[in-house]
N, C-alpha and C positions, 0 to 999 in steps of 0.2 A: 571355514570362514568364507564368507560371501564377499570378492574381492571387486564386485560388483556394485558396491555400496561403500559411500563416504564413510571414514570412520568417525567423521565429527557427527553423532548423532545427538540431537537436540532434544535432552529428556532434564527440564530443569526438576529440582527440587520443591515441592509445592510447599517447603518452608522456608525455601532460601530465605534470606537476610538482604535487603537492597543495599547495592551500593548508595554512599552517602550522593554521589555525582548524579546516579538516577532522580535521585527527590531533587538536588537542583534543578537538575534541568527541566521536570512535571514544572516545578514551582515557574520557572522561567515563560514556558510555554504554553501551560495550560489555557491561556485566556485565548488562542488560536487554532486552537484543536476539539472539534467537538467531540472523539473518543474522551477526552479527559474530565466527562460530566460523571464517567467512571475510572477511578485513578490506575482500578488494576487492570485494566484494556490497555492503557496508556502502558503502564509500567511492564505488562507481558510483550507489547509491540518491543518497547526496548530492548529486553532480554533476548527476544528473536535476531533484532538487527545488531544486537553486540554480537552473539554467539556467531554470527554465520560472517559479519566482516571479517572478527578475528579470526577465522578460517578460507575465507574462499575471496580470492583477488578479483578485483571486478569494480564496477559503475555501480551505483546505487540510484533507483528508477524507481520516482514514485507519481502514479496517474492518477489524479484526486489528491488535489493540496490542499485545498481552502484557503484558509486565510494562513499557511506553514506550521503551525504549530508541530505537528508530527514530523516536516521538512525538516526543520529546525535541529529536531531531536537526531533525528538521522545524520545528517551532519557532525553533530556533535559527537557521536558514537564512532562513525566512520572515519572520523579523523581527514585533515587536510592535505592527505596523496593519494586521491582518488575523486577518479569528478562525479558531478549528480546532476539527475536529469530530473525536472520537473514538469508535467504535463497537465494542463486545467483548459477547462474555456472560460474561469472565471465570469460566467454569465450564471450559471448554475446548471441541473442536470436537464439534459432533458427529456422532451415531452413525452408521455409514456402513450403508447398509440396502441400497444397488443396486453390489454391485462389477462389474457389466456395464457403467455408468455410470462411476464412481469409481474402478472399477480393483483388479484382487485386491491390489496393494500399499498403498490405499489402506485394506482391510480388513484387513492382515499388522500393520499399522501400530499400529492399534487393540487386537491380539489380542498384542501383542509388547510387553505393558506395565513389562516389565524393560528394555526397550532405553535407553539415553544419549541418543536421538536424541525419545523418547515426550515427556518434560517434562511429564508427570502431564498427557496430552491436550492440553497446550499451554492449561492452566490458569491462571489468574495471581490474586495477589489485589488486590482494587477499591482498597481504601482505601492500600496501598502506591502502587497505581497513581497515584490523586488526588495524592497527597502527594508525587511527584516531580514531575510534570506542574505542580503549582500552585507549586513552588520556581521554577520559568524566568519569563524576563523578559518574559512575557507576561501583561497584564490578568486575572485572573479571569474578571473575564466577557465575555472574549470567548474563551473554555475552556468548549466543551461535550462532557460526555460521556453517551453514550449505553450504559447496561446492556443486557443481554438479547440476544435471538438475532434476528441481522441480518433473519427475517421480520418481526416486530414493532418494529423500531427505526429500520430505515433510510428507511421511508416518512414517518417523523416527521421527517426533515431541513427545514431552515427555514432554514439559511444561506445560501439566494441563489446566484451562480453559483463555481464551483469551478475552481481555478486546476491544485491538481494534487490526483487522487484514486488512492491509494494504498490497494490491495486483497491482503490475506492470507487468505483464503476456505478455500483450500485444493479444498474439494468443490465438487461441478458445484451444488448448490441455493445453496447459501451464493454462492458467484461472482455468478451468475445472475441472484441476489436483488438484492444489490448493484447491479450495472449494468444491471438494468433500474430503481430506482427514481434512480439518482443519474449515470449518462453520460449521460442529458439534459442536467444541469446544467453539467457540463463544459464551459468555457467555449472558442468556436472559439481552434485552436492550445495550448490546454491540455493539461496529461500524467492517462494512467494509467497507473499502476505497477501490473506485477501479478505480485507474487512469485514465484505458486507452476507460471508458464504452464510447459510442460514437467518440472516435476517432479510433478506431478499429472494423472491423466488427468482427471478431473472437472473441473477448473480450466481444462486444454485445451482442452475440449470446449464449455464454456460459454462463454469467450471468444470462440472461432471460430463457436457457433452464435447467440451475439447478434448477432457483428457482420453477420452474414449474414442475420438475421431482418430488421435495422436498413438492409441493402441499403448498408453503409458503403464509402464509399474509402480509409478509415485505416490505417495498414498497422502491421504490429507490430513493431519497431525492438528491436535488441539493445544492448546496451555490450560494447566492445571486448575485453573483459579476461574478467567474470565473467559476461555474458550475460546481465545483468538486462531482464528484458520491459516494454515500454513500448511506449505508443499513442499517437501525436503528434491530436490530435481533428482531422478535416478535415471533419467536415460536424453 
């Protein structure tokens, strides 16, 4: 036995049965989540962040909120003794300046501002934000959020160690930014979720070249159904 390794290893059943409380809360949130334009993204993130609360003590940290829907969800699952950190610049992402980096789709993205898929750069507004987030059965103040653009925010983190951190970055800086100031604190055996790994080359590339700067043995796990990215932390 490799005593090395968490024993909560994260291999759901690709027939499971959802819990009845899962579909509420989709139903709840879905209109604030743009993963929920596909239900099983949605519903695999949750499976993730149930299995790894109900195992590993910690903050839950998520960078790219939008409008909460997925915050929301997180919450919900994680239960009211334990605090959440949320990180946005609520302006939207931004500007992609290295498509050698980021990817010509990454810059198609930006310049295709009529597109259904755009969401006004994935903008959201604050005080809507606040105002769903502080409705859930969570404490106040143990509800932080953090404005502004993940260089200047995410170094301010103060919550101690992190059970599961959940990353919507998109671009290779933003990614980057994120887990080099906050997968430290990732507690051994704790999850990252990272939305956008293979729909973004910047996102790709960041992931794979932390973990390789970091000299890690963590490997990067799929779900069954919708392929959502996760990193089980082994070191």
């Amino acid at each position: 036995m490799d005593h090395n390794r968490p024993q909560h290893r994260f291999r759901p059943d690709i027939n499971l049965s959802l819990p009845a409380h899962y579909q509420d809360i989709f139903e709840h949130y879905k209109d604030y989540s743009m993963i929920a334009n596909d239900p099983r993204v949605f519903y695999e993130n949750m499976m993730i962040i149930d299995h790894f609360t109900s195992h590993v003590q910690g903050a839950i940290v998520e960078c790219g909120t939008w409008r909460g829907g997925m915050a929301c969800a997180m919450m919900a699952l994680g239960g009211a003794d334990r605090s959440y950190h949320f990180f946005d610049s609520f302006e939207g992402l931004p500007e992609v300046t290295d498509p050698g980096i980021d990817g010509e789709s990454a810059l198609q993205y930006q310049v295709e501002t009529d597109s259904p898929f755009y969401y006004n750069n994935c903008s959201a507004d604050y005080d809507e934000f606040i105002d769903l987030i502080h409705k859930q059965k969570v404490p106040v103040n143990q509800i932080s959020v953090y404005k502004g653009w993940f260089n200047n925010t995410v170094k301010t983190y103060t919550g101690g160690a992190i059970s599961v951190l959940r990353l919507d970055g998109d671009w290779y800086e933003s990614t980057m930014t994120c887990l080099e100031a906050l997968y430290p604190l990732v507690s051994f055996g704790g999850a990252v979720i990272i939305d956008d790994y293979e729909a973004w080359d910047g996102c790709t590339r960041a992931v794979h070249d932390y973990l390789s700067r970091i000299s890690s043995r963590s490997r990067i796990d799929r779900t069954p159904l919708s392929h959502v990215a996760f990193i089980q932390k082994l070191d």
